[in-house]
C-alpha positions as CSV (number, residue, x, y, z in Angstrom):
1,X,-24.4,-65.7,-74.6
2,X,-21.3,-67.9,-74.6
3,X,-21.5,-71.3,-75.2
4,X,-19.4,-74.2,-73.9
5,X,-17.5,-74.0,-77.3
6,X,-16.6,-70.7,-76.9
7,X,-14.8,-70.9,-73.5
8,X,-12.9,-74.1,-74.5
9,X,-11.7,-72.4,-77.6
10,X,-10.4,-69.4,-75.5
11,X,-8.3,-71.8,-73.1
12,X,-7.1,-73.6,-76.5
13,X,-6.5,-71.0,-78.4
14,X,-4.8,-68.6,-75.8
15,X,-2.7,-71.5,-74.8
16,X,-3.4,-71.9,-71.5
17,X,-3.2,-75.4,-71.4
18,X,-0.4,-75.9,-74.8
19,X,-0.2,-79.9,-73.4
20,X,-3.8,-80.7,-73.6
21,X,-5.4,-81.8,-77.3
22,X,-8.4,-80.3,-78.7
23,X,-10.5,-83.0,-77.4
24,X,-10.9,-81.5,-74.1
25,X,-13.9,-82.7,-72.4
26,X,-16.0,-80.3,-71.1
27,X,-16.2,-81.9,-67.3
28,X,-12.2,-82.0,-66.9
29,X,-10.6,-81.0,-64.6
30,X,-8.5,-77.5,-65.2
31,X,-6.6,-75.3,-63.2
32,X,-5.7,-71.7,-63.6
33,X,-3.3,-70.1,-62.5
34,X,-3.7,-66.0,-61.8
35,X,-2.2,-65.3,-64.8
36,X,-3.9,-67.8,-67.1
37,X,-7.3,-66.2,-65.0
38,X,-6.2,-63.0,-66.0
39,X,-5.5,-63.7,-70.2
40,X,-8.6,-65.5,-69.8
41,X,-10.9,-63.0,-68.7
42,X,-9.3,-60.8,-71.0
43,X,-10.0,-62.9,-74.5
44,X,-13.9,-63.0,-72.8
45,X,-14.0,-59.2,-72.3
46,X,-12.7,-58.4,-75.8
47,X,-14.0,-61.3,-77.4
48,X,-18.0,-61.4,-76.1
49,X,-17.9,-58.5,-74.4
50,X,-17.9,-60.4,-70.8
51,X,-16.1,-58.3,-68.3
52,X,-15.5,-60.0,-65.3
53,X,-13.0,-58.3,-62.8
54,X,-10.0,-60.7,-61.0
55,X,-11.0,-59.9,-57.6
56,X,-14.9,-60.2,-58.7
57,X,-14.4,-63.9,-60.3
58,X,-14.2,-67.1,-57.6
59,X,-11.1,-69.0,-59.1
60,X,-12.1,-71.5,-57.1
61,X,-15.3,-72.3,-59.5
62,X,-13.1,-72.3,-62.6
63,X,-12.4,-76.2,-62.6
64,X,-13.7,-77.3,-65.5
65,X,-15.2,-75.7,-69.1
66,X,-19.1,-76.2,-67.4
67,X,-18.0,-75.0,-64.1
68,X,-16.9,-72.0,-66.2
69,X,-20.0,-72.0,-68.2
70,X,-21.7,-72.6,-65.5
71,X,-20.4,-69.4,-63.0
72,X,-20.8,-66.8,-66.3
73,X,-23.7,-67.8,-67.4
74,X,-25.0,-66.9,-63.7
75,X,-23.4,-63.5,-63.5
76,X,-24.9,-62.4,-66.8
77,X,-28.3,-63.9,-65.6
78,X,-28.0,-61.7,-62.4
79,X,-26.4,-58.8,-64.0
80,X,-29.5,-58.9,-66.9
């Protein structure tokens, strides 16, 4: 389980977005670029064990923290 917490302390934390404050909210709007999707997915796969391959994950649904939430918390529902 991952919460809406966790991913917007992995794009914090990982710097993926160095300009933006800790008050993110969790409805806007990001964009990542292939290699911010790549360090990403990593800190998921060796943080909470989520693996989620490049090719397999739509960017396009990674446009805010609950669009994130939203798309992993469906694959592990499917994958469970």
């Amino acid at each position: 389980m991952i919460t809406r917490e966790d991913i917007k302390r992995l794009l914090l934390e990982r710097k993926l977005y160095a300009t933006v404050s800790g008050d993110l909210d969790f409805d806007a709007e990001i964009a990542l670029d292939s290699m911010s999707l790549i360090w990403f997915l990593h800190g998921l796969e060796q943080e909470y064990g989520i693996q989620l391959a490049p090719e397999d994950s739509d960017i396009s649904q990674f446009t805010s923290i609950n669009s994130i939430h939203r798309y992993i918390e469906g694959r592990l529902s499917r994958a469970g």
